[in-house]
C-alpha positions, -999 to 999 in steps of 0.1 A, spaced: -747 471 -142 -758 445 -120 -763 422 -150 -723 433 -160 -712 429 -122 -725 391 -121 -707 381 -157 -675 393 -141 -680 375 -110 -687 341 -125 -657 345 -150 -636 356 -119 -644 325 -103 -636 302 -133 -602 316 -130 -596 315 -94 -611 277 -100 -584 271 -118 -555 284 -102 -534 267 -72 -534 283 -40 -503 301 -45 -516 312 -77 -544 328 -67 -528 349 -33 -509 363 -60 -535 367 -84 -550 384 -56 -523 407 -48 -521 422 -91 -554 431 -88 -556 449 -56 -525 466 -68 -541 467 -99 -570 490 -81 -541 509 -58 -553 525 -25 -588 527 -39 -593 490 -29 -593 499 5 -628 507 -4 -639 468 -13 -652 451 20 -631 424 21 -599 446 20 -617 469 47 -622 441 71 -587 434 66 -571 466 74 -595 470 100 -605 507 87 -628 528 106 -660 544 90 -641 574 93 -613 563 76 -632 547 49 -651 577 46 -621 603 41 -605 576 6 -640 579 -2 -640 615 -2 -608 613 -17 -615 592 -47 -648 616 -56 -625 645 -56 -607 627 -80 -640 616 -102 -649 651 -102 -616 667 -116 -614 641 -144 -651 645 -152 -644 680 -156 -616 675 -175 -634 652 -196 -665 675 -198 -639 708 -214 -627 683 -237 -661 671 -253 -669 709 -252 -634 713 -274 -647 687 -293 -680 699 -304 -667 736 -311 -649 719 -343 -676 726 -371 -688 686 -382 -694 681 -420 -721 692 -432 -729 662 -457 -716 630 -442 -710 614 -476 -687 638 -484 -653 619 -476 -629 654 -480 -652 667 -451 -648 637 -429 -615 630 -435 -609 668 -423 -630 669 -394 -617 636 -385 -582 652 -381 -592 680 -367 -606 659 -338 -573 634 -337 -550 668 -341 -569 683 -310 -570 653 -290 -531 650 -294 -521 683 -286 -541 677 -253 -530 641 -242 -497 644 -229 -505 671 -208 -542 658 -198 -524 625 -186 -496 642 -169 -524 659 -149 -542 628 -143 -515 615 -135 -505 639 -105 -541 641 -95 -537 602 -89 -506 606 -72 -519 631 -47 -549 613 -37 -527 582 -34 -509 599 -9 -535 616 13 -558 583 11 -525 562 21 -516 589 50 -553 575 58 -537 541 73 -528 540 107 -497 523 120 -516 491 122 -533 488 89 -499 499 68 -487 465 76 -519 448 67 -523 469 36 -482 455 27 -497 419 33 -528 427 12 -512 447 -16 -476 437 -19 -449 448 -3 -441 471 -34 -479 488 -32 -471 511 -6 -440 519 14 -461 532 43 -478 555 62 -489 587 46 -458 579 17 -469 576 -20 -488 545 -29 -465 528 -61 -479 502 -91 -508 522 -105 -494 562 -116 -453 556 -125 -436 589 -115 
């Protein structure tokens, strides 16, 4: 990861190398809205909005709640998944084709529901971690984010989940 963490750095900083000053505040702004209320969490942001280990701690909280719902989401699925019988004879391309569709026909039947659960999972922990701010780092998180990123304290974060 740390390997991955370093490309992305040095091909962030080409970019940023390249942009005019104006270009990258704004560049800056998409990808913190881009990451929603969980960029509260970078150092740079936090420093910014002048959080409080405490506050830091509760979006923290907040976004591992989250992980653990999707993972467990993800986790029945897989299980869904494995409970269709596979081919018994790869090379068979009936069998394939069959199980293939099983998989594609299961996976559909679950998506729109799955992401409009996702969804409101987002949504909720967008509020409570927003409802985190205090009266003095809603502004600062308006001047980080973008003054359509959040409408304010303990109000629904906007840009990442549409309603």
């Amino acid at each position: 990861m740390p390997q991955l963490r370093r490309l992305q750095d040095g091909i962030a900083a080409r970019i940023l190398a390249a942009l005019s000053a104006s270009q990258t505040a704004r560049f800056r702004q998409i990808v913190l809205q881009a990451e929603g209320i969980w960029a509260a969490l970078i150092p740079e942001v936090t420093r910014e909005l002048g959080l409080s280990a405490a506050q830091k701690q509760k979006i923290r909280s907040m976004r591992a709640s989250v992980g653990k719902k999707m993972q467990a989401l993800q986790r029945m699925r897989q299980l869904e998944i494995e409970a269709i019988p596979a081919p018994r004879d790869s090379k068979n391309k009936a069998a394939v084709e069959s199980y293939r569709s099983s998989v594609i026909a299961l996976m559909n039947r679950n998506r729109g529901r799955d992401q409009k659960e996702v969804r409101a999972w987002g949504r909720g922990a967008m509020t409570s971690a927003s409802a985190v701010l205090t009266r003095t780092s809603a502004p600062r998180g308006i001047a980080c984010w973008g003054r359509n990123s959040i409408r304010g304290r303990g109000q629904e974060v906007h840009g990442r989940y549409p309603n």
